[in-house]
C-alpha positions as CSV (number, residue, x, y, z in Angstrom):
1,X,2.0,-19.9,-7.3
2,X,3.2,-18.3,-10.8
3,X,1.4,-14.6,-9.2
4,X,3.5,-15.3,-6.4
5,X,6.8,-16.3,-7.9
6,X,6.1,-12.8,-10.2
7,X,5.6,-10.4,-6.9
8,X,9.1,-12.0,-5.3
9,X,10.9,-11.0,-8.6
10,X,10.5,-7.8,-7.6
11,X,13.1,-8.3,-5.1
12,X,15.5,-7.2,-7.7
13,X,13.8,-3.6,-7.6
14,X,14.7,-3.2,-4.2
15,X,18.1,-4.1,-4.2
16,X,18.3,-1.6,-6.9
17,X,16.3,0.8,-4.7
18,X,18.6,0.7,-1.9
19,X,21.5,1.2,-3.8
20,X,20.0,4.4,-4.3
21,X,19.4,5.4,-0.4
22,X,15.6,4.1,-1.1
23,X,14.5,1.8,2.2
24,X,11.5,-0.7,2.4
25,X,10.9,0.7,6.1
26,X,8.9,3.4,6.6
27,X,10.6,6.6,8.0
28,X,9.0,8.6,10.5
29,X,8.3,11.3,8.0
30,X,7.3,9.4,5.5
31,X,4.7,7.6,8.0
32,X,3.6,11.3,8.4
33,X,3.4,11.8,4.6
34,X,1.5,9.1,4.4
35,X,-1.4,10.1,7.1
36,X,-1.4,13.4,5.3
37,X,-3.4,11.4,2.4
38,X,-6.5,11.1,5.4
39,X,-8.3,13.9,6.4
40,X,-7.8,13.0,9.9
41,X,-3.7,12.6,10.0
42,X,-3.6,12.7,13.8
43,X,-6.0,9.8,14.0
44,X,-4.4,7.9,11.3
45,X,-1.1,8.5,13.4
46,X,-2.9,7.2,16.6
47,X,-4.1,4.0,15.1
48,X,-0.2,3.7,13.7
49,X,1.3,4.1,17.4
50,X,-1.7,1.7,19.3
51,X,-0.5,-0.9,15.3
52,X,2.7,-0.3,13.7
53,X,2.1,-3.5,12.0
54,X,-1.1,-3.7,11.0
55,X,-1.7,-2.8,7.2
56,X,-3.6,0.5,7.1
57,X,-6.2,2.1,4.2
58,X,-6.0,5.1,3.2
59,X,-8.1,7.4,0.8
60,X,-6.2,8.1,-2.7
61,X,-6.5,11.8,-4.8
62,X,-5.2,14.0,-1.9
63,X,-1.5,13.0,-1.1
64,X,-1.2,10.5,-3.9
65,X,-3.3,8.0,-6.2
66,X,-2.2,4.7,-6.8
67,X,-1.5,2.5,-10.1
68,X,-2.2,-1.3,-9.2
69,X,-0.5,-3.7,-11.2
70,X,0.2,-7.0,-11.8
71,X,3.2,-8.5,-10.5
72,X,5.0,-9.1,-14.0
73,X,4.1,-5.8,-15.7
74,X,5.0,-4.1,-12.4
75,X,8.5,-5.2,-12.4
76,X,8.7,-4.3,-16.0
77,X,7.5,-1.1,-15.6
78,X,9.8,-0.6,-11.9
79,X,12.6,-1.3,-14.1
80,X,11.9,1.2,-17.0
81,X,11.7,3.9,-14.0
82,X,15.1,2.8,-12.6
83,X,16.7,2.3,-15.9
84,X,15.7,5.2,-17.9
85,X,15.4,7.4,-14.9
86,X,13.6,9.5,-12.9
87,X,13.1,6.5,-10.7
88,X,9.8,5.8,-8.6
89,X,8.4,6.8,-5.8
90,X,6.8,4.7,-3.1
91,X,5.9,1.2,-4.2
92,X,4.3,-1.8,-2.2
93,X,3.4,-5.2,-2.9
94,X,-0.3,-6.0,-1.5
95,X,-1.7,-9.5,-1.9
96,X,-0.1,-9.9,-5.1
97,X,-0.4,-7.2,-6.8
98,X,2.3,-3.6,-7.6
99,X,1.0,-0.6,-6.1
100,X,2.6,2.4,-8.0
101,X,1.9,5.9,-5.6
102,X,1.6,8.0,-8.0
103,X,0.6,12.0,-8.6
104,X,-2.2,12.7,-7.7
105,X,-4.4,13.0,-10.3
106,X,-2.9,10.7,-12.7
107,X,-5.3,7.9,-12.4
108,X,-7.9,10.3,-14.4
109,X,-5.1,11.1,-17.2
110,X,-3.3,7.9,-17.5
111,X,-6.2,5.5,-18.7
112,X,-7.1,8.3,-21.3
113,X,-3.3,9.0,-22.1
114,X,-3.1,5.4,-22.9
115,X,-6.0,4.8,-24.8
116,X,-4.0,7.5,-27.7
117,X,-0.9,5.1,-27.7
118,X,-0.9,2.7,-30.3
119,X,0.8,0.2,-27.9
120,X,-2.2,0.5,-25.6
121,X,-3.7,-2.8,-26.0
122,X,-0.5,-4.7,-24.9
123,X,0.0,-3.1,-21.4
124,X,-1.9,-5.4,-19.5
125,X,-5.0,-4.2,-17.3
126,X,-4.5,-2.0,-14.7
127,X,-6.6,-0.6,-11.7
128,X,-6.3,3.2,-11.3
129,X,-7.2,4.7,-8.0
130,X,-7.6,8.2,-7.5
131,X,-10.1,10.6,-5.7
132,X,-12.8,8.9,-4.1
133,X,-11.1,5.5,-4.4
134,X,-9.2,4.2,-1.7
135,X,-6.1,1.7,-0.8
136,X,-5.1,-0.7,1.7
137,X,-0.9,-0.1,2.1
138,X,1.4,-2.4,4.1
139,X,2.4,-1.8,7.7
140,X,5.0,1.0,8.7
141,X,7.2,-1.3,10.7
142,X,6.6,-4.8,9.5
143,X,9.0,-7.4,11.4
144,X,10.4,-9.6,8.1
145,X,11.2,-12.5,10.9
146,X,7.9,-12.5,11.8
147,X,5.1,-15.3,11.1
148,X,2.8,-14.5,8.4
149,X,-0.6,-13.1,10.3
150,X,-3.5,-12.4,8.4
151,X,-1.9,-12.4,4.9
152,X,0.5,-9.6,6.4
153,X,3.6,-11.6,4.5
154,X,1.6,-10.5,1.2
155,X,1.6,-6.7,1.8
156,X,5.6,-5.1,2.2
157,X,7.1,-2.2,0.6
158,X,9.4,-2.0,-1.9
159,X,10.1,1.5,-2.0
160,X,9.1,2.7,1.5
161,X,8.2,6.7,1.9
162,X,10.9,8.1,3.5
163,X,10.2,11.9,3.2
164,X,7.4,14.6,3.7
165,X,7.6,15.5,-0.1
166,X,8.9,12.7,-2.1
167,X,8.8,12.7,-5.4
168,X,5.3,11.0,-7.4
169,X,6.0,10.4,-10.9
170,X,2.8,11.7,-13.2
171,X,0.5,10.5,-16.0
172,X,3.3,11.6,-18.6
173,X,6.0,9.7,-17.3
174,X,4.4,6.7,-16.1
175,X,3.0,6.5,-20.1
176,X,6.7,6.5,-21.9
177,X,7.7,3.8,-19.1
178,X,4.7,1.9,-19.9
179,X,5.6,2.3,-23.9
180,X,8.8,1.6,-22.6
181,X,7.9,-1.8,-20.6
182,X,5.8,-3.2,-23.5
183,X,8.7,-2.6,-26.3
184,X,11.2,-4.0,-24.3
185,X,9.1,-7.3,-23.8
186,X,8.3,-7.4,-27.6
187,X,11.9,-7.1,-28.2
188,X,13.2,-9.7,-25.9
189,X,10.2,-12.4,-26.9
190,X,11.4,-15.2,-28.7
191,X,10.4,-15.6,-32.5
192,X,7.4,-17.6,-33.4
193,X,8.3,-21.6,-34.3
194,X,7.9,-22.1,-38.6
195,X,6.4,-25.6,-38.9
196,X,7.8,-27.9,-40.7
197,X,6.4,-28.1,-44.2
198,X,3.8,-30.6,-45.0
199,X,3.6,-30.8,-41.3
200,X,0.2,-29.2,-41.0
């Protein structure tokens, strides 16, 4: 239930998204983005038109990779995006979890880029997906009235692809939000209780 109540906070993202033209429905060329990643686009498009609201997977390292996160850290790292700017590109929620696509590429350099920070050890594990890896992503037109089929409900976007060429952020930036996201939760945790002397 906690994972759960953490993926709805990201709610908040979106209405932030939408405010700046972002949608959680896929656009038509974003859908084609999107099949781009497979090396079969036209087939990926037929399965689309036959299922627009089936979740689909697709292969990572040619169009995008994808940074899988959890649901708190996700949000945290959404809002250093947002905040400090440039923003994010698409992101969806899949059976609990924030998927982050990304540049491809950057799931080789971010682990690594990471591993020099000294704030490394509190970002919390992620999964990095890149070439060779591959990613289930939530249905192009999925109907929120609809009942839940098949854990559907679980997988939505956040920040739906809406273009041919949006914009992925890279290794570099995702790294400062990161820095970012784990500062900002340091900061804002309250101080540790003294005991009481002779208490112990």
């Amino acid at each position: 239930m906690d994972e759960w109540q953490g993926t709805t906070s990201v709610v908040g993202i979106v209405t932030e998204a939408q405010r700046r033209q972002h949608t959680a429905y896929v656009t038509p060329e974003g859908a084609a983005w999107l099949a781009s990643a497979s090396a079969f686009p036209r087939s990926v498009e037929a399965l689309w038109s036959a299922r627009p609201g089936a979740p689909s997977v697709l292969p990572c390292g040619r169009a995008f990779d994808v940074v899988n996160l959890t649901p708190l850290f996700g949000r945290k790292l959404l809002e250093q995006l947002w905040s400090a700017g440039p923003g994010s590109g698409p992101v969806a929620v899949h059976r609990g979890r924030v998927l982050l696509l990304v540049a491809p590429g950057t799931a080789q350099r971010l682990p690594a880029l990471l591993g020099w920070e000294e704030w490394a050890g509190a970002v919390p594990p992620m999964l990095c997906h890149g070439a060779g890896d591959a990613v289930t992503v939530p249905p192009l037109y999925a109907d929120p009235a609809a009942p839940p089929q098949d854990g559907t409900a679980l997988s939505r976007w956040v920040v739906a692809p809406d273009t041919r060429h949006p914009w992925l952020p890279g290794p570099d930036v995702l790294l400062w939000a990161c820095v970012r996201a784990v500062k900002a939760a340091r900061t804002a945790a309250p101080p540790a209780l003294a005991s009481v002397p002779g208490s112990a």
